[in-house]
LUMSE-607630 format. One record per residue: x, y, z of N, C-alpha, C in turn. Coordinates in steps of 0.1 Angstrom, whole numbers. Layout:
! residues N
+-------+-------+-------+-------+-------+-------+-------+-------+-------+
!  n.xx !  n.yy !  n.zz ! ca.xx ! ca.yy ! ca.zz !  c.xx !  c.yy !  c.zz !
+-------+-------+-------+-------+-------+-------+-------+-------+-------+
!     X !     Y !     Z !     X !     Y !     Z !     X !     Y !     Z !
...
+-------+-------+-------+-------+-------+-------+-------+-------+-------+
! end
This chain:
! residues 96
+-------+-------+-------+-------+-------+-------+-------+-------+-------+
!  n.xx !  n.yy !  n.zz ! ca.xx ! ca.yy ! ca.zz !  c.xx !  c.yy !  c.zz !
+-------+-------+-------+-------+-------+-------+-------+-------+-------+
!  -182 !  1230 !  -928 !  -180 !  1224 !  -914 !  -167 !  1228 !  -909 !
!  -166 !  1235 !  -897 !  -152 !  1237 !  -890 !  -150 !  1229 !  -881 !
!  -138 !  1222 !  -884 !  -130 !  1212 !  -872 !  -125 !  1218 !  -868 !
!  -121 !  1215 !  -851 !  -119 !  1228 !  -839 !  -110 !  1213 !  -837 !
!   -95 !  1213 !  -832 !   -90 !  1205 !  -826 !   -84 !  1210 !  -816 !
!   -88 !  1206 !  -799 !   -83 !  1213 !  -787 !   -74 !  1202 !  -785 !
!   -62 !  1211 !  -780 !   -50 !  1206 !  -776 !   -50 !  1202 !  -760 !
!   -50 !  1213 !  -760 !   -54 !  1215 !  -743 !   -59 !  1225 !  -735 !
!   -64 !  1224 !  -719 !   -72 !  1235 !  -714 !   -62 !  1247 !  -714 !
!   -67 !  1258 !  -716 !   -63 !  1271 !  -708 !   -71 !  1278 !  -698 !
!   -67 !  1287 !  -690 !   -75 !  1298 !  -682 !   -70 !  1309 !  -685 !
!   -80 !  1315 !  -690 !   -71 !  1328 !  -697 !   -74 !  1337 !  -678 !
!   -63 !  1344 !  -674 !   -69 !  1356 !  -662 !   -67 !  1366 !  -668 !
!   -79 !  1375 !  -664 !   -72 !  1388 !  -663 !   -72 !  1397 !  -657 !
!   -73 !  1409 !  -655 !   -65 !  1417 !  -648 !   -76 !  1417 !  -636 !
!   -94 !  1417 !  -643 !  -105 !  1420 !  -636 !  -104 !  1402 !  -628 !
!  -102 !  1389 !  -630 !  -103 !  1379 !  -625 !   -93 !  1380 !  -612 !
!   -81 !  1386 !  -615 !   -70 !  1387 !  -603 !   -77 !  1395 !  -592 !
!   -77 !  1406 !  -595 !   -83 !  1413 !  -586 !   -94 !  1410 !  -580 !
!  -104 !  1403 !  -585 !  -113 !  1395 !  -576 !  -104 !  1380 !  -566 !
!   -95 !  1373 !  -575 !   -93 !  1363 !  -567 !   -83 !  1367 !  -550 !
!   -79 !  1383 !  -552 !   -71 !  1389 !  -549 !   -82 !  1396 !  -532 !
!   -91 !  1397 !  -537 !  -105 !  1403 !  -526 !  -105 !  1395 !  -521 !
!  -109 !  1381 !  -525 !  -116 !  1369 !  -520 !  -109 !  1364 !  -511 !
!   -95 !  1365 !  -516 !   -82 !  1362 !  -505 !   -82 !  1371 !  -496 !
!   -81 !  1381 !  -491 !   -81 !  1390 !  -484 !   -97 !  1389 !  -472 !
!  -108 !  1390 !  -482 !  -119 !  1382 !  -472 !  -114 !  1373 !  -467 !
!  -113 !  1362 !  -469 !  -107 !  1346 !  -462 !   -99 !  1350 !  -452 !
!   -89 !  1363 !  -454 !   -79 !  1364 !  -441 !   -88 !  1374 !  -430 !
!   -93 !  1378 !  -436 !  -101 !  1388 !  -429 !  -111 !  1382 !  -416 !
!  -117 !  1371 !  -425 !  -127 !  1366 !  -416 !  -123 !  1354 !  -405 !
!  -111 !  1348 !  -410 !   -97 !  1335 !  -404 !   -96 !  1347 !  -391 !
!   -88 !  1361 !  -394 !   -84 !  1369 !  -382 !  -100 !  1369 !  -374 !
!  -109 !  1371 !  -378 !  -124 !  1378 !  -370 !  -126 !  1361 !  -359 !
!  -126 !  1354 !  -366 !  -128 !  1339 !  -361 !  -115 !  1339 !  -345 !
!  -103 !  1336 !  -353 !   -93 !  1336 !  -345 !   -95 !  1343 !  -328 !
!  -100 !  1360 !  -332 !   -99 !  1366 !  -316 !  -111 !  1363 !  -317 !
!  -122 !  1361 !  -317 !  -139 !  1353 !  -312 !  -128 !  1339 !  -300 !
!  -121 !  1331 !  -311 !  -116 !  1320 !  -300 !  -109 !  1324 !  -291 !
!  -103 !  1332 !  -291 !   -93 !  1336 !  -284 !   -98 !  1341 !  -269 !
!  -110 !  1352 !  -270 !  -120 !  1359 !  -263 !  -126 !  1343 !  -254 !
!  -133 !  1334 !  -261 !  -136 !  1323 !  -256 !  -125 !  1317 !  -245 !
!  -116 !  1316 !  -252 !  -104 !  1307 !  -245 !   -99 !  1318 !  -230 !
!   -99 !  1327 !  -231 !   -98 !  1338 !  -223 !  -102 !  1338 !  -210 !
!  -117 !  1341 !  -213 !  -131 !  1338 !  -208 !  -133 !  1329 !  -198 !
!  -134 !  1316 !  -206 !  -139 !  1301 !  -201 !  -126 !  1296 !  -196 !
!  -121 !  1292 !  -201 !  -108 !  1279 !  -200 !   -96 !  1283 !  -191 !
!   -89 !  1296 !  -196 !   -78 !  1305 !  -189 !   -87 !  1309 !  -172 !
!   -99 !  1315 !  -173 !  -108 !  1317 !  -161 !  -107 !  1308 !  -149 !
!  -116 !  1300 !  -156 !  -117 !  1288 !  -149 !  -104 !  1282 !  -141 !
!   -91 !  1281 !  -149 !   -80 !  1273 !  -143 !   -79 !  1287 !  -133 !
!   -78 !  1296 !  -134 !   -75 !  1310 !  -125 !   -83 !  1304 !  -112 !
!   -98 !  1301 !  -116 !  -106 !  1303 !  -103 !  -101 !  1288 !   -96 !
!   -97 !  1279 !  -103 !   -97 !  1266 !   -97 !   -80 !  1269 !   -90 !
!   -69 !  1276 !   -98 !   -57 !  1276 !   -87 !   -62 !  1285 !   -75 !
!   -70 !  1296 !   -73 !   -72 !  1303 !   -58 !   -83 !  1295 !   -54 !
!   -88 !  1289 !   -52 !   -95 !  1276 !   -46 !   -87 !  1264 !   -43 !
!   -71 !  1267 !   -50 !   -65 !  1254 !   -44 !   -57 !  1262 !   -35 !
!   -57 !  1272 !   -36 !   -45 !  1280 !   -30 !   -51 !  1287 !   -17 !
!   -65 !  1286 !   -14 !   -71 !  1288 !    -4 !   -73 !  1273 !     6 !
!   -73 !  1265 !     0 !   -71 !  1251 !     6 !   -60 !  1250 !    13 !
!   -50 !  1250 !     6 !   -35 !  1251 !    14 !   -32 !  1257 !    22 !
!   -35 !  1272 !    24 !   -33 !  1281 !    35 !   -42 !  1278 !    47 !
!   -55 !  1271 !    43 !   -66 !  1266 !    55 !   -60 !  1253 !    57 !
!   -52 !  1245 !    53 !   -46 !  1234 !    57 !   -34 !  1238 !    69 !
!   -29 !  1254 !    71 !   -18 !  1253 !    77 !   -23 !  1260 !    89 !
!   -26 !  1260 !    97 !   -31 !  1265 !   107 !   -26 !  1268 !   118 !
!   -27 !  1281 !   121 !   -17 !  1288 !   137 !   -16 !  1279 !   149 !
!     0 !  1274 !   153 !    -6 !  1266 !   162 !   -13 !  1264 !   175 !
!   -15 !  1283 !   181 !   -22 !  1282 !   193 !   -35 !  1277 !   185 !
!   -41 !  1279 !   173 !   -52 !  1272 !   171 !   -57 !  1258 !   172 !
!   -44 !  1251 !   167 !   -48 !  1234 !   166 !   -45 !  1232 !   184 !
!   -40 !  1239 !   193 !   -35 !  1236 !   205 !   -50 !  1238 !   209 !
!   -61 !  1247 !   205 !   -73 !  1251 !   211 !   -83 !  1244 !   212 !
!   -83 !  1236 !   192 !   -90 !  1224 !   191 !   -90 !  1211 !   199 !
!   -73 !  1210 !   201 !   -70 !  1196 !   203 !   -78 !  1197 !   220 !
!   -77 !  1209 !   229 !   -83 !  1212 !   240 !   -98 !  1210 !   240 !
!  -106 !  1216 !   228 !  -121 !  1219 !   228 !  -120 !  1199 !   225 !
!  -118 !  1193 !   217 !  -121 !  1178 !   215 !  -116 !  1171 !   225 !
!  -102 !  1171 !   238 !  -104 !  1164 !   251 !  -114 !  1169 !   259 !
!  -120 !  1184 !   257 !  -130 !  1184 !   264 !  -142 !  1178 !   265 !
!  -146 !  1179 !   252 !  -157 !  1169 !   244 !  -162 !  1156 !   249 !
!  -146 !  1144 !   249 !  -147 !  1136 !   254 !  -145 !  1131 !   266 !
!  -141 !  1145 !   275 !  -145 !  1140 !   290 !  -157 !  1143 !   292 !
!  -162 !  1153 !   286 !  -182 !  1149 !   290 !  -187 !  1144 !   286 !
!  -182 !  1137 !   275 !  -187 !  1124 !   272 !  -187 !  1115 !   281 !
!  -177 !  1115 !   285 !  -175 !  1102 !   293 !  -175 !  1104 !   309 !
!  -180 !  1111 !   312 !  -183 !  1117 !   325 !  -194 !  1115 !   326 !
!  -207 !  1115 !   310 !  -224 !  1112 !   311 !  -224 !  1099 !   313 !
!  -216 !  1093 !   304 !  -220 !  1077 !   302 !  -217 !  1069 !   310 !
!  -205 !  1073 !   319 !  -198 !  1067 !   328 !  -191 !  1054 !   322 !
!  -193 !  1049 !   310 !  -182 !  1037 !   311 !  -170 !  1044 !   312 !
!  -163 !  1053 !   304 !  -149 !  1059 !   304 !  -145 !  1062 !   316 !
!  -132 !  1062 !   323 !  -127 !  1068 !   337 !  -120 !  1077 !   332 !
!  -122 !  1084 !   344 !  -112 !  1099 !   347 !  -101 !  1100 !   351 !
!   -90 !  1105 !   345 !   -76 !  1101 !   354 !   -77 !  1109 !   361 !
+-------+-------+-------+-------+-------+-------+-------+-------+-------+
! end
């Protein structure tokens, strides 16, 4: 009968284990980079886009907010006109 008394574990590597644990690492970075620009492409795409399309949508707001003033002078004309034929059908309103 042989008594075997283990002390403690080992892992023996060698030269063929490294070089695999050495690939495997290299895959992992490989596929971490492949991942990364897929998000990147995403983020690009969608999110960066989007805020793009939503500032020229706010930036087309603002410039239609400021308007030439012979224009608002044209409006403000076309809408007293409005309401003097309005009030010229109905007759309650007077005419100065």
């Amino acid at each position: 009968m042989v008594n075997i008394l283990l002390l403690s574990y080992s892992t023996i590597l060698t030269s063929e284990t490294l070089r695999k644990a050495e690939l495997n690492r290299q895959e992992e970075l490989v596929n971490a980079q492949n991942r990364m620009m897929e998000l990147e492409k995403y983020n690009i795409r969608y999110v960066v886009g989007r805020q793009r399309k939503r500032s020229r949508l706010v930036a087309n707001l603002y410039v239609d907010d400021q308007l030439h003033p012979n224009v608002i002078d044209a409006l403000q004309l076309r809408d007293a006109a409005i309401r003097n034929a309005k009030g010229a059908g109905g007759g309650d309103n007077k005419k100065k």
